[in-house]
N, C-alpha and C positions, 0 to 999 in steps of 0.2 A: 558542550551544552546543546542541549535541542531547539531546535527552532519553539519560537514562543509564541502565543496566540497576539492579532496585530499583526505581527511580522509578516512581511512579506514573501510568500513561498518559493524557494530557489528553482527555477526554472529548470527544465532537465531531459534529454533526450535519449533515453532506452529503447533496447526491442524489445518485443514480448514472444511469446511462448511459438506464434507463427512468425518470426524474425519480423513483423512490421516494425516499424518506427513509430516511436511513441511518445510525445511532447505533453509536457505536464500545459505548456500554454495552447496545445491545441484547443483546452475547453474553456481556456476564457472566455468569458460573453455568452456561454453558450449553455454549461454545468458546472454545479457542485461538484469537486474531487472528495473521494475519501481514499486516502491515502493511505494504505497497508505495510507496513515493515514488517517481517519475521524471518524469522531465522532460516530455515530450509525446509525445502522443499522433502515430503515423505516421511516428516516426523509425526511423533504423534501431537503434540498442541499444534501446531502447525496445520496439520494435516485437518483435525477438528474445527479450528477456529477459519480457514477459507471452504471448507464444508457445510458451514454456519451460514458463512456469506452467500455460498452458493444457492442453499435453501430458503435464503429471505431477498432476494434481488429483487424482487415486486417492489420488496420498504426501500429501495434504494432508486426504481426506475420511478415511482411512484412521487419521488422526492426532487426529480429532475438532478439526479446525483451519479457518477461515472462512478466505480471504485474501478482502484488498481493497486494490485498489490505486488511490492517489490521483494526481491531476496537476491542472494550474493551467490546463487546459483549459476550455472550455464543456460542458454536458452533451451538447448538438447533436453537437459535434466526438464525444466518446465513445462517443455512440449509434453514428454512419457507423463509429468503428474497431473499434469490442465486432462491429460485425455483421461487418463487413469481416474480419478476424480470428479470425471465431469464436469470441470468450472470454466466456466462459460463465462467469465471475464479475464481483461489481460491481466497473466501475470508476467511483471517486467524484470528483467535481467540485468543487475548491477555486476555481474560478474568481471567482467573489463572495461576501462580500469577498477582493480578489485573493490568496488566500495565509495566511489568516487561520491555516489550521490548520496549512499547512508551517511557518510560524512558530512556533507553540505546539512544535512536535517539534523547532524549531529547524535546519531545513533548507531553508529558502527562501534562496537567494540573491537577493540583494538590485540584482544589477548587471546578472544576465541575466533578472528576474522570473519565475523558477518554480524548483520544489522539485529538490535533488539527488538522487542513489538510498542514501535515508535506506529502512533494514527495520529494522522494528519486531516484535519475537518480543512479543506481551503474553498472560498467562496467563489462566485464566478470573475471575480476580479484578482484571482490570485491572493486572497489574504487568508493567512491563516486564523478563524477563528475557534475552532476548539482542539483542544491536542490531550495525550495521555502517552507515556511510557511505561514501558512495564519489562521488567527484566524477563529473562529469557525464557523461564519456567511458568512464567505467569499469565497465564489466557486471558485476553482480553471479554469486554461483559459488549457484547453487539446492539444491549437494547442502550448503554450507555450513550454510543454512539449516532446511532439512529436516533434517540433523542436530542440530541445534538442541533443534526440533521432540523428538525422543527422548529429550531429557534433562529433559522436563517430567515 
């Protein structure tokens, strides 16, 4: 089951696309997370939906809000698509252990091995207050989110 709005965000230490280190508590006190799960890196929803992100980052800097978006890729793979794509935010590397943290948010599926498109709204005290899942073929709606966003 996924983490539920209240709940407390599981805390989590990834690299991203340029191997840094990447703590979901490094923004406490500091920003809003929005938290991105999807599937892989080079598909096509995928592909579209952090292409979205990448074109509206104003609504998100604007908002005193970080995204970061995770997948169950290799960091290598992330690197070639962050350049490839242009996105200019971390995308983070659940790859080793396979899944570790899509599981803690409870969005790893277990039969196709990688995470669904699990969004994660957490506030800057780590609480998760808005969330949405959405199976794997199903693109998420960015103004949904962003609205979100305004009710912090």
């Amino acid at each position: 089951m996924a983490i539920q709005v209240g709940d407390k965000a599981p805390d989590f230490e990834l690299k991203d696309n340029h191997g840094a280190t990447v703590r979901l508590s490094d923004f406490h006190g500091r920003k809003n997370v929005v938290l991105l799960f999807y599937p892989f890196a080079f598909t096509g929803v995928c592909t579209g939906e952090l292409c979205e992100v990448r074109d509206n980052l104003p609504r998100f800097a604007d908002r005193d809000t970080q995204v970061l978006a995770v997948s169950n890729d290799s960091i290598h793979t992330l690197r070639v698509f962050g350049e490839q794509e242009g996105l200019e935010y971390p995308l983070l590397s659940d790859f080793w252990p396979h899944g570790n943290v899509s599981r803690a948010y409870g969005v790893f599926d277990e039969d196709k091995g990688c995470a669904v498109r699990g969004t994660f709204i957490i506030d800057r005290e780590g609480v998760v207050r808005w969330t949405v899942v959405n199976g794997l073929p199903d693109a998420r709606d960015l103004n949904a989110y962003v609205a979100a966003l305004d009710t912090l």
